[in-house]
C-alpha positions as CSV (number, residue, x, y, z in Angstrom):
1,X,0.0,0.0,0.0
2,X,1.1,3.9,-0.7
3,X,0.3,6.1,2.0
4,X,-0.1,9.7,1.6
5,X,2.1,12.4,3.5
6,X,0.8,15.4,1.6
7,X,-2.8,16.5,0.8
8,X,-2.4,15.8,-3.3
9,X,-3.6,19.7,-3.8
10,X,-2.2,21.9,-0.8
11,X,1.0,19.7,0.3
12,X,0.0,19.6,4.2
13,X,1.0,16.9,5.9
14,X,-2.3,16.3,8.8
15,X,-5.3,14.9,8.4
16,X,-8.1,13.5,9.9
17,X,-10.6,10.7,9.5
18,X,-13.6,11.1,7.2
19,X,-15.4,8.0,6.5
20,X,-14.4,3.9,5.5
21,X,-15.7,2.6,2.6
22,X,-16.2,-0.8,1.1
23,X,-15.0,-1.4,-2.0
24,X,-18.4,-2.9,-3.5
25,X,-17.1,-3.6,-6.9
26,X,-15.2,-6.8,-6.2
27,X,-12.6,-7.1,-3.7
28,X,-14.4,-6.5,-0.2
29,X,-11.7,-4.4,1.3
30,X,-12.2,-1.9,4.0
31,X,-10.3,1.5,2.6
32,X,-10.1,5.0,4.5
33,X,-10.8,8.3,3.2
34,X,-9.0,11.2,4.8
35,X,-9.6,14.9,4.9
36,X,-6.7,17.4,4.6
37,X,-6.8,19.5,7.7
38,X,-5.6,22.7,5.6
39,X,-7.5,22.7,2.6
40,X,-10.5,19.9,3.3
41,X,-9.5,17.8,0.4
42,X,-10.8,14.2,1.3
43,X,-8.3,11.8,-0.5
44,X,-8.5,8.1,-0.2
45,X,-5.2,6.8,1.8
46,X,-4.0,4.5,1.9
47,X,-3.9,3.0,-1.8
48,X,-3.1,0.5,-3.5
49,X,0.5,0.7,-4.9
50,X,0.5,1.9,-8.9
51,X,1.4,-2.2,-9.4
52,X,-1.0,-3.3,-8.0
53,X,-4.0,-0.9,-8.2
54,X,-4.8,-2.7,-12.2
55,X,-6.3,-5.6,-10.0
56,X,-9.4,-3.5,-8.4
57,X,-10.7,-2.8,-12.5
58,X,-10.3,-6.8,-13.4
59,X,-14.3,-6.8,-12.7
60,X,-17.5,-7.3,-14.9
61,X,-19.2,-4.8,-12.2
62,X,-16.9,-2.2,-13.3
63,X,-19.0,-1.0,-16.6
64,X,-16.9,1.8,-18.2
65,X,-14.3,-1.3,-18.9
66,X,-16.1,-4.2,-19.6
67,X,-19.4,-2.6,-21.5
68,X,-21.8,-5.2,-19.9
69,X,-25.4,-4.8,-19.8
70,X,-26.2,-7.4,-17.3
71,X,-28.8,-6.9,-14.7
72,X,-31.5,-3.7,-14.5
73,X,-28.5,-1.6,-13.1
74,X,-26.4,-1.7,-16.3
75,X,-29.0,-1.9,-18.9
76,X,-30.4,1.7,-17.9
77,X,-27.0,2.6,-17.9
78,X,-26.2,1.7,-21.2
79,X,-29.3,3.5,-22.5
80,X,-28.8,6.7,-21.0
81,X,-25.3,7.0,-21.8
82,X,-26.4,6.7,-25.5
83,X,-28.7,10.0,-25.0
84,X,-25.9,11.6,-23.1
85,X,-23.3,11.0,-25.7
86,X,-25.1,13.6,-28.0
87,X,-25.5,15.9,-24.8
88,X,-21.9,16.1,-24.6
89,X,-21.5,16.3,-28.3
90,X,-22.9,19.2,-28.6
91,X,-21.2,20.5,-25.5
92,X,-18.8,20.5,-27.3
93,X,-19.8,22.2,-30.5
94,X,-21.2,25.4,-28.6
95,X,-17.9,25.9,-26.7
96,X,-15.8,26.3,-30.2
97,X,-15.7,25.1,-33.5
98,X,-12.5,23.1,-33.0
99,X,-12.1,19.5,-33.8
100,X,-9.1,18.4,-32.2
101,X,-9.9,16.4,-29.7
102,X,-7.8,14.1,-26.9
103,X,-10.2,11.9,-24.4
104,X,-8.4,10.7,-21.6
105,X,-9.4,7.3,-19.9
106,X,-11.6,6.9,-23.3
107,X,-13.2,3.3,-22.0
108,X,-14.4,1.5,-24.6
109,X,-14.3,4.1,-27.1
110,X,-17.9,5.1,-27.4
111,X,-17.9,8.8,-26.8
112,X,-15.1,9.1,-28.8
113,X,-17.0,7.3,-31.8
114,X,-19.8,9.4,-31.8
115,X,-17.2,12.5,-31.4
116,X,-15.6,11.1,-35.1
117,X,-18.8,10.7,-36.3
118,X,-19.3,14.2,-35.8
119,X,-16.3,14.6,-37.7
120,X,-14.0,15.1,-35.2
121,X,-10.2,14.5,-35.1
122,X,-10.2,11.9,-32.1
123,X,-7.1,10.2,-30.4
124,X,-7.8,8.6,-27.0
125,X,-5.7,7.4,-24.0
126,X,-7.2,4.3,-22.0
127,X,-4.7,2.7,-19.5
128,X,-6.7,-0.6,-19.6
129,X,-5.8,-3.3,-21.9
130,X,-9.5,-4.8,-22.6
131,X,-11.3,-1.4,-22.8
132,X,-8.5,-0.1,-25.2
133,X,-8.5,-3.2,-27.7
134,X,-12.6,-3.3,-27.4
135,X,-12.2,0.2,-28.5
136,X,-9.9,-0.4,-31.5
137,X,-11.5,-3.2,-32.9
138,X,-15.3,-1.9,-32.6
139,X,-14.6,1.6,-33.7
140,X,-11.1,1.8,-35.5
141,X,-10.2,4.4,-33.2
142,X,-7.0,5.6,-32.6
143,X,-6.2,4.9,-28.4
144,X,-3.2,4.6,-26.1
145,X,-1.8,3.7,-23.1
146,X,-0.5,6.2,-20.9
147,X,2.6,6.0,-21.5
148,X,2.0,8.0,-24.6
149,X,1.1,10.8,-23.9
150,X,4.6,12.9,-23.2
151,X,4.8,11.8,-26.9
152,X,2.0,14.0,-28.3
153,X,2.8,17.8,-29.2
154,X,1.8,20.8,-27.2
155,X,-0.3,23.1,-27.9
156,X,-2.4,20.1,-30.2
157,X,-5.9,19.6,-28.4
158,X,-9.1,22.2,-29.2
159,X,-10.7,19.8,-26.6
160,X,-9.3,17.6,-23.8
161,X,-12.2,15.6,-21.9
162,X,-11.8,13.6,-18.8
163,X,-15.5,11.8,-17.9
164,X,-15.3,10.7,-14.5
165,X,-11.3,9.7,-15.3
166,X,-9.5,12.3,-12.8
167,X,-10.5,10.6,-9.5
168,X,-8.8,7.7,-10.9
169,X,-5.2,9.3,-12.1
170,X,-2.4,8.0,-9.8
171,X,-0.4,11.5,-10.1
172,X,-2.5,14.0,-10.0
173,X,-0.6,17.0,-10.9
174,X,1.2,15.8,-13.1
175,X,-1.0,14.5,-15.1
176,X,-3.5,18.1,-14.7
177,X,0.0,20.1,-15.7
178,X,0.4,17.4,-18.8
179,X,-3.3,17.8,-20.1
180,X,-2.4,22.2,-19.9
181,X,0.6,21.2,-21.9
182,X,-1.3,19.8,-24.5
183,X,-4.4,22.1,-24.6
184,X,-4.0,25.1,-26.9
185,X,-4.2,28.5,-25.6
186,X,-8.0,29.2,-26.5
187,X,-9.0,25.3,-26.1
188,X,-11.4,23.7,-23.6
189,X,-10.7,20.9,-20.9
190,X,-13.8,19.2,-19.6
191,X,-13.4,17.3,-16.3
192,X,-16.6,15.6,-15.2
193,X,-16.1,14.1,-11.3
194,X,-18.5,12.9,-8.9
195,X,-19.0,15.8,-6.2
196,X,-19.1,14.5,-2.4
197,X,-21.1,17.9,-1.3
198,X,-23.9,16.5,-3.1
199,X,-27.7,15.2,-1.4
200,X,-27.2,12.0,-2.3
201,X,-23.2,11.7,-1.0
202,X,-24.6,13.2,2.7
203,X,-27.5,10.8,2.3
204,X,-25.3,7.9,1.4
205,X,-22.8,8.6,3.1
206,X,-19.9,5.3,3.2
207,X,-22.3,3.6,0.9
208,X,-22.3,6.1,-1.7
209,X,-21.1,4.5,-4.9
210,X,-19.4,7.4,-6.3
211,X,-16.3,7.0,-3.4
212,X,-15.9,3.4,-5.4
213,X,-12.7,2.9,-3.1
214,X,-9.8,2.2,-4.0
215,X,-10.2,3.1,-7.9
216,X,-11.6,6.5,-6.9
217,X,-8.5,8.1,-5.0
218,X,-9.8,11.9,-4.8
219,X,-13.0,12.6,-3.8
220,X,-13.5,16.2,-5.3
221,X,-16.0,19.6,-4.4
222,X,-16.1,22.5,-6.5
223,X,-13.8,24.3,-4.7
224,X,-11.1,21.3,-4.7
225,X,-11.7,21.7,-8.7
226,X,-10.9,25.3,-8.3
227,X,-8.0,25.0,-6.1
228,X,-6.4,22.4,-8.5
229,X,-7.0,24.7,-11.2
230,X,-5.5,27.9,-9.9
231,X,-2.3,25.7,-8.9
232,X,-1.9,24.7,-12.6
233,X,-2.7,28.3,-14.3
234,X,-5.9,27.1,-15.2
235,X,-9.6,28.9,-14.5
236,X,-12.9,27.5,-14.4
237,X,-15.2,29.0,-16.7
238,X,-18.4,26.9,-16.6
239,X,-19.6,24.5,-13.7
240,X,-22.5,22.3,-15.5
241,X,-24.7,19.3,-14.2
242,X,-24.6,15.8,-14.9
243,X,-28.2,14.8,-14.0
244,X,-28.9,11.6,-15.0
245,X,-25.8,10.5,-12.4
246,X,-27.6,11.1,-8.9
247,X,-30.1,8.5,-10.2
248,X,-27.3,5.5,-11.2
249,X,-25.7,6.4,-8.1
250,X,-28.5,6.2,-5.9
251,X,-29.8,2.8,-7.6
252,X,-25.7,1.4,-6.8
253,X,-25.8,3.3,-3.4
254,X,-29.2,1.4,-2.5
255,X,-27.8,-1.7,-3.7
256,X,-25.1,-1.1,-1.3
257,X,-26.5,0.0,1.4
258,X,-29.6,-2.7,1.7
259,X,-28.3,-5.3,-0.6
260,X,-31.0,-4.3,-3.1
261,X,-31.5,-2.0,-6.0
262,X,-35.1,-0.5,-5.0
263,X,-35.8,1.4,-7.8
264,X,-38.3,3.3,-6.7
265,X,-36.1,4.8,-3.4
266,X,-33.6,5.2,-5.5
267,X,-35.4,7.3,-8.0
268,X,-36.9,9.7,-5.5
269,X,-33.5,10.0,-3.6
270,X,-32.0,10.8,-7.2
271,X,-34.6,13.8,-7.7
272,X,-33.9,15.1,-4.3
273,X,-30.3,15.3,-5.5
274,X,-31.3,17.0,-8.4
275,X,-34.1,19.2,-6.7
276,X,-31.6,20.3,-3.9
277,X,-28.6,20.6,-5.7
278,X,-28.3,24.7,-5.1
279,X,-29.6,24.3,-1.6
280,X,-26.8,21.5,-0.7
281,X,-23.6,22.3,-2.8
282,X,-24.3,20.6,-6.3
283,X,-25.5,18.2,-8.1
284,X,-24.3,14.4,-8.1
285,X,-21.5,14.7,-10.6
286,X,-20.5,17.6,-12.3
287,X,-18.6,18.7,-15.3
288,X,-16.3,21.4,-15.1
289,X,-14.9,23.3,-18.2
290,X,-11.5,24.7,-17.8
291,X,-9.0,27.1,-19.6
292,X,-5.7,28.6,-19.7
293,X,-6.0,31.2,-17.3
294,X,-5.2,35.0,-18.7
């Protein structure tokens, strides 16, 4: 295990306890989440070492790698992710008429299909094996490992998206001062993150589904995003929702929590999210557009 002696975004070095978690996904392990004492960044810790964190995605639970559509659960995720790929589509078009575009932690290549459909020019980085060669040979798409990216130009991208892929890098900052690297000046980096102010985070609480210990190692609020930002001479510009999220999580969360899925709880506790979202510091997840700052 790696243990943290600095808070990822502000460097101090105390923390306390916030919650333990369960990872629900396939291992069973206990993992603690910390809050920096400084800053309030909670941060899981400890984590798995970078060796042998691959293990805790070898799971056909974990969807955005292994595309199934077993059980109620995934089946409504499948479907609304097809609705929400045009969503961010044309996100995309009314921010600039760019088409370069780098996804990071691209899955199975979906979003970035419909992206090249939409003629855009579309390279993605996926560090898992299965998800990346599920996206080469069902799309054609062009997508590496990791590795590659010091090997891509600066200045290249109109677009650099992250959906829900931060909370899961294993060096943070350097991989947020990489992505600046590669954005040009007047391009757009979307980072979409689960948000643990949220209703149904406080509601959930250590059965939330979005902490998803130990791949999630950051556990991010606006103003974390902000922070992180201003540290890498980037600015937010646009804070937007991701609605359809409060209701997977919740369905997962109920799961968790009771050991079923109880649609109909989960539902209404996903519309309280949504309903409450300016009364109790956002909505579920969140995307967040970013740009060089002036």
């Amino acid at each position: 295990m790696k243990t943290y002696t600095n808070c990822p975004i502000c460097e101090g070095g105390k923390f306390s306890s916030y919650l333990t978690c369960k990872d629900n996904t396939g291992s069973d392990e206990s993992f603690n989440i910390v809050k920096c004492a400084s800053c309030n960044f909670a941060f899981t810790n400890p984590i798995p070492t970078e060796q042998e964190i691959g293990k805790y995605y070898e799971s056909d639970e974990y969807i955005s790698h292994s595309n199934t559509n077993k059980g109620v659960v995934n089946l409504l995720y499948q479907k609304v992710r097809n609705y929400t790929l045009d969503k961010k589509v044309s996100l995309l078009t009314n921010l600039s008429s760019g088409k370069n575009l780098l996804d990071v932690g691209s899955g199975t290549g979906e979003f970035l299909d419909r992206t090249k459909q939409h003629n855009f020019i579309v390279q993605g980085i996926e560090p898992s094996v299965t998800a990346r060669q599920q996206a080469i040979s069902n799309f054609g798409l062009t997508v590496n490992e990791e590795s590659f990216l010091p090997n891509l130009a600066s200045a290249t991208f109109d677009f650099i998206t992250m959906w829900h892929v931060l909370e899961h890098v294993y060096h943070l900052n350097d991989r947020v001062a990489e992505l600046k690297r590669l954005l040009k000046d007047d391009g757009h980096l979307l980072i979409a993150v689960p948000n643990l102010n949220s209703y149904d985070a406080k509601r959930y609480k250590e059965h939330w589904a979005a902490y998803d210990v130990p791949r999630h190692l950051y556990h991010f609020s606006e103003k974390d995003i902000d922070k992180l930002a201003t540290k890498h001479g980037l600015q937010v510009t646009q804070t937007l929702p991701m609605k359809f999220d409060s209701f997977y999580v919740s369905m997962l969360s109920e799961k968790y929590k009771t050991g079923n899925t109880n649609l109909i709880s989960a539902f209404l506790n996903g519309l309280s999210s949504n309903l409450k979202a300016k009364s109790e510091g956002g909505f579920s997840s969140q995307i967040y557009i970013l740009k060089k700052a002036n």
